[in-house]
VEXMISE-492806 format. One record per residue: residue number from 1; x, y, z of N, C-alpha, C, O in turn; chain; residue in three letters. Coordinates in nm, 4 decimals, decimal comma. Atoms other than C-alpha are relative to their C-alpha. Layout:
<atoms>
ATOM marti   n.east  n.north     n.up  ca.east ca.north    ca.up   c.east  c.north     c.up   o.east  o.north     o.up mivex tilo
ATOM   NUM        X        Y        Z        X        Y        Z        X        Y        Z        X        Y        Z     A  Ala
...
</atoms>
This chain:
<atoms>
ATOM marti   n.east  n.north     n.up  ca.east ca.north    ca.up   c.east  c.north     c.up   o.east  o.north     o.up mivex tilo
ATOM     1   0,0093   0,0868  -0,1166   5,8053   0,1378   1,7313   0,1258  -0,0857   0,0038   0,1552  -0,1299  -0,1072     A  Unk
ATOM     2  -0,1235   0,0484  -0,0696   6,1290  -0,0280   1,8943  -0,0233  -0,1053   0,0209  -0,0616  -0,1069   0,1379     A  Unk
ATOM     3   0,0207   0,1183  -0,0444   6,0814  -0,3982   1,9002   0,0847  -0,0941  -0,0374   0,0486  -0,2117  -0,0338     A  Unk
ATOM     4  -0,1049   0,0540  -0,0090   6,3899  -0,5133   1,8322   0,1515   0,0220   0,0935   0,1949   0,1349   0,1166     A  Unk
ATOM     5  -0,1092  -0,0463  -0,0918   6,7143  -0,5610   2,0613   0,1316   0,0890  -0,0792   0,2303   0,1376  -0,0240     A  Unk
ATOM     6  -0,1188  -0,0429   0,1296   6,9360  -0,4271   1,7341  -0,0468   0,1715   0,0398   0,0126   0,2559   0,1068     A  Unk
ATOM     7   0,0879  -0,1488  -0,0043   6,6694  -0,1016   1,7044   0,0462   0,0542   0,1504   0,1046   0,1624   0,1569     A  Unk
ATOM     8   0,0053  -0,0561  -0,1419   6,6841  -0,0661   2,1148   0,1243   0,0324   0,0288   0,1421   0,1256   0,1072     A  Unk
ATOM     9  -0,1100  -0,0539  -0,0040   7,0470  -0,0589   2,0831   0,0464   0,0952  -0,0711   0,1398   0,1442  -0,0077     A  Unk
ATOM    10  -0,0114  -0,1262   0,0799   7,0873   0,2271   1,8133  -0,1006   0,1518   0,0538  -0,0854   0,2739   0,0507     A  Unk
ATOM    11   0,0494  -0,1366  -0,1101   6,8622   0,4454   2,0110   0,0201   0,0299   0,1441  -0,0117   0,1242   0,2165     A  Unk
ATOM    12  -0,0973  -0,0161  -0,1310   7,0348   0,3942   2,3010   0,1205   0,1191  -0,0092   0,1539   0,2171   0,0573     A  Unk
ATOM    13  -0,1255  -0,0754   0,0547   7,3291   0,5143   2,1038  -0,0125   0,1298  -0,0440   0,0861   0,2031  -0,0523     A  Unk
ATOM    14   0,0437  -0,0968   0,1026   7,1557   0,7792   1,9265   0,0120   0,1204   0,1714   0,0734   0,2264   0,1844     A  Unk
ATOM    15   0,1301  -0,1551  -0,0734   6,9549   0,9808   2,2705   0,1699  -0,0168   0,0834   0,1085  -0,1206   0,1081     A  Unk
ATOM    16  -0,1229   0,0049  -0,0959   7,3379   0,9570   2,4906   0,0712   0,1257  -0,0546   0,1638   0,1697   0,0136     A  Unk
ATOM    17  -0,0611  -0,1016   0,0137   7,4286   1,2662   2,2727  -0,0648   0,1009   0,1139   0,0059   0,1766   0,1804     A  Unk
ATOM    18   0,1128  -0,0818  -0,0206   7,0983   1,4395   2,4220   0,0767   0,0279   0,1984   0,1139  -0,0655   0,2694     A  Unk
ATOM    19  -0,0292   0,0344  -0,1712   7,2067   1,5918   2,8354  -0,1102  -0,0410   0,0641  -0,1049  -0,0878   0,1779     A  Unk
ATOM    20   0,1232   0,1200  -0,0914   6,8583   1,4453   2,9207  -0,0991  -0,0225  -0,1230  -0,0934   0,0045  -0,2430     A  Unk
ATOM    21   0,0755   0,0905   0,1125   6,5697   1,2572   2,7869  -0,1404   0,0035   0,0933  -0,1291   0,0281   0,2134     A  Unk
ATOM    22   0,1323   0,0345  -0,0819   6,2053   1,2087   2,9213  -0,0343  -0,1512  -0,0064   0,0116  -0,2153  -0,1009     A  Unk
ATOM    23   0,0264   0,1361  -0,0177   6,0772   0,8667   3,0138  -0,1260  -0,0015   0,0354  -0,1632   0,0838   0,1160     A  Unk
ATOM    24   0,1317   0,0351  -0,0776   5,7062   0,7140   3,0645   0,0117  -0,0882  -0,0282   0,0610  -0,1407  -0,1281     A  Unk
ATOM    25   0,0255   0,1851  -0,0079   5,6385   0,4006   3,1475  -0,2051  -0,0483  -0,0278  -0,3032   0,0126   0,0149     A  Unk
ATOM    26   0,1538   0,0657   0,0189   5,2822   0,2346   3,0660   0,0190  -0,1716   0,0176   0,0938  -0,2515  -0,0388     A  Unk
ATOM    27  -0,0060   0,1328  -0,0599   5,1964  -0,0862   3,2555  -0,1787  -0,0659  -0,0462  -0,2878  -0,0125  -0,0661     A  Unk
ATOM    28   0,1043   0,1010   0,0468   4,9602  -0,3776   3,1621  -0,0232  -0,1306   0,1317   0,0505  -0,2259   0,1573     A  Unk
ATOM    29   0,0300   0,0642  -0,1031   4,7783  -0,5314   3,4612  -0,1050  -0,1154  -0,0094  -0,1786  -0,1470   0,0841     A  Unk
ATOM    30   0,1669   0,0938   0,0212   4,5074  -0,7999   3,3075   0,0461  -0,1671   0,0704   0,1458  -0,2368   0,0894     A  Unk
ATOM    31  -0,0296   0,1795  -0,0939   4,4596  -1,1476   3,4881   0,1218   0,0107   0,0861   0,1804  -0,0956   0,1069     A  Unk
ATOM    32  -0,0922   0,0734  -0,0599   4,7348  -1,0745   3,7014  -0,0094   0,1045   0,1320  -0,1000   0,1877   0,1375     A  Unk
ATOM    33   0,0353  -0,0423  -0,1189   4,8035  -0,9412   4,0700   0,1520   0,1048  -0,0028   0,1741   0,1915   0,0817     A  Unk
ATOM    34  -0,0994  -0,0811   0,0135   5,1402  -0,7860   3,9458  -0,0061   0,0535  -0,1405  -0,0468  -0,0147  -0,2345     A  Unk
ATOM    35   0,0126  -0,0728   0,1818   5,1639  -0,5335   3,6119   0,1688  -0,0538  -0,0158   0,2696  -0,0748   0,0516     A  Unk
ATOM    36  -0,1106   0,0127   0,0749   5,3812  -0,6053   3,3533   0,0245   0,1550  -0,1332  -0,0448   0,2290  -0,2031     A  Unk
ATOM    37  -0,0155  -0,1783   0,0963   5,5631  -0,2965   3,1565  -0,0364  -0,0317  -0,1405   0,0231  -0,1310  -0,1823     A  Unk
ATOM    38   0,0931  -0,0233   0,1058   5,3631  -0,2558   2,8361   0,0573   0,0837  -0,1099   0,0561   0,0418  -0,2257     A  Unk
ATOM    39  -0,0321  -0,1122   0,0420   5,5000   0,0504   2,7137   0,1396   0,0853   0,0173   0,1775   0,0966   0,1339     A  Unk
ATOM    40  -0,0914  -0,1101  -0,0337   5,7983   0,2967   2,6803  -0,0031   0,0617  -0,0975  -0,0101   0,0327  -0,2170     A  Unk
ATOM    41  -0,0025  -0,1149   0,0995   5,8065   0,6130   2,5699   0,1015   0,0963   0,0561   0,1200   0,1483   0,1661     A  Unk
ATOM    42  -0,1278  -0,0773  -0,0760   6,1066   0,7913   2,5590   0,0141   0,1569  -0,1280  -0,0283   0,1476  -0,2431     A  Unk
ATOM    43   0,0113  -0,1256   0,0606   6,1567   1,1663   2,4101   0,1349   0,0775   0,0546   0,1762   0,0985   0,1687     A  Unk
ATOM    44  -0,1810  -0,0536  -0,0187   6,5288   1,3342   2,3397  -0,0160   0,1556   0,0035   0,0756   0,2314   0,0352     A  Unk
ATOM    45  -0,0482  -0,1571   0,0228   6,4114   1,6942   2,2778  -0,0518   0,0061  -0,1057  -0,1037   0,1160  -0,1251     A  Unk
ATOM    46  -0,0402  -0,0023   0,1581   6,3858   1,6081   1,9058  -0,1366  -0,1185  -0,0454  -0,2364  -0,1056  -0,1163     A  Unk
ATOM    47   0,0828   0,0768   0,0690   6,2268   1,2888   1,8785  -0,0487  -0,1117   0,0885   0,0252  -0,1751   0,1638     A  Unk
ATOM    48   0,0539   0,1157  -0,0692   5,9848   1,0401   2,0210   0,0357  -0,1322  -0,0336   0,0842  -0,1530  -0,1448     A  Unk
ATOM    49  -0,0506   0,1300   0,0476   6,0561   0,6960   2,0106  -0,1132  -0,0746   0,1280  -0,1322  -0,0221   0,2377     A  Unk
ATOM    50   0,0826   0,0846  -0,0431   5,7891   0,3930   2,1311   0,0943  -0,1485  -0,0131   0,1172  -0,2150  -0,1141     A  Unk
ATOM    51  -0,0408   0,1422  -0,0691   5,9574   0,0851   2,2947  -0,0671  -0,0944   0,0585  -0,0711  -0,0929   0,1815     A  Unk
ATOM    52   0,0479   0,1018  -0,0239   5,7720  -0,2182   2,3020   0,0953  -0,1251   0,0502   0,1744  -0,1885  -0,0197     A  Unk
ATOM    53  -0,1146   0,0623  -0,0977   5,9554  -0,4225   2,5791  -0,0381  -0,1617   0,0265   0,0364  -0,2476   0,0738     A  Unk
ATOM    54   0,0166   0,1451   0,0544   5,7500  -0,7452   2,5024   0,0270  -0,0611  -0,1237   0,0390  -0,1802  -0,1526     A  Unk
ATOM    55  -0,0905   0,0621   0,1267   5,8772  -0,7349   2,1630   0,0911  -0,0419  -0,0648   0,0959  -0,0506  -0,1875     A  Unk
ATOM    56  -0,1450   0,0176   0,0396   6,2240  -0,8352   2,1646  -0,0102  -0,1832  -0,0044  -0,0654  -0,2614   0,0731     A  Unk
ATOM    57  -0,0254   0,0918   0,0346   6,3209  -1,1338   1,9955   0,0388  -0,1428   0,0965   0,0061  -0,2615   0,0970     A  Unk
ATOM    58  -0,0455   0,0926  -0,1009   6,5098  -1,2637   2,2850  -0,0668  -0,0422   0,0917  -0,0253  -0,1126   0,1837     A  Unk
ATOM    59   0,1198   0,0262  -0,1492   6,2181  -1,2949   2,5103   0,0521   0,0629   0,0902   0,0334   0,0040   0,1967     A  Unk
ATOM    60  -0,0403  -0,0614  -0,1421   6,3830  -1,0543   2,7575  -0,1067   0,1288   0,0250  -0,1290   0,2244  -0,0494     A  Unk
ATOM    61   0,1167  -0,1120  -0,0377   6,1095  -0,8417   2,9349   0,0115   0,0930   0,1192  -0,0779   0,1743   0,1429     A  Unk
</atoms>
């Protein structure tokens, strides 16, 4: 799981060899009238990787 901005940047670096990548998004809608993204799941061919986009240090969501 990806919950750092260090981690999110080395697999950035890593899947840019790959000529594509798959992406899903999973959204979290409780108490509110707009979802917030919850989830990423990203897949190079090779290897899955889980990005938790509320988990970064910096509070950036």
């Amino acid at each position: 799981m990806i919950t750092t901005d260090d981690a999110l940047a080395s697999l950035c670096e890593a899947v840019r060899a790959f000529p594509a990548i798959a992406l899903d998004t999973e959204f979290v809608r409780t108490r509110t009238y707009y979802p917030q993204l919850g989830l990423i799941q990203l897949f190079d061919g090779e290897h899955l990787a889980l990005i938790d986009p509320l988990g970064s240090p910096t509070g950036h969501r």
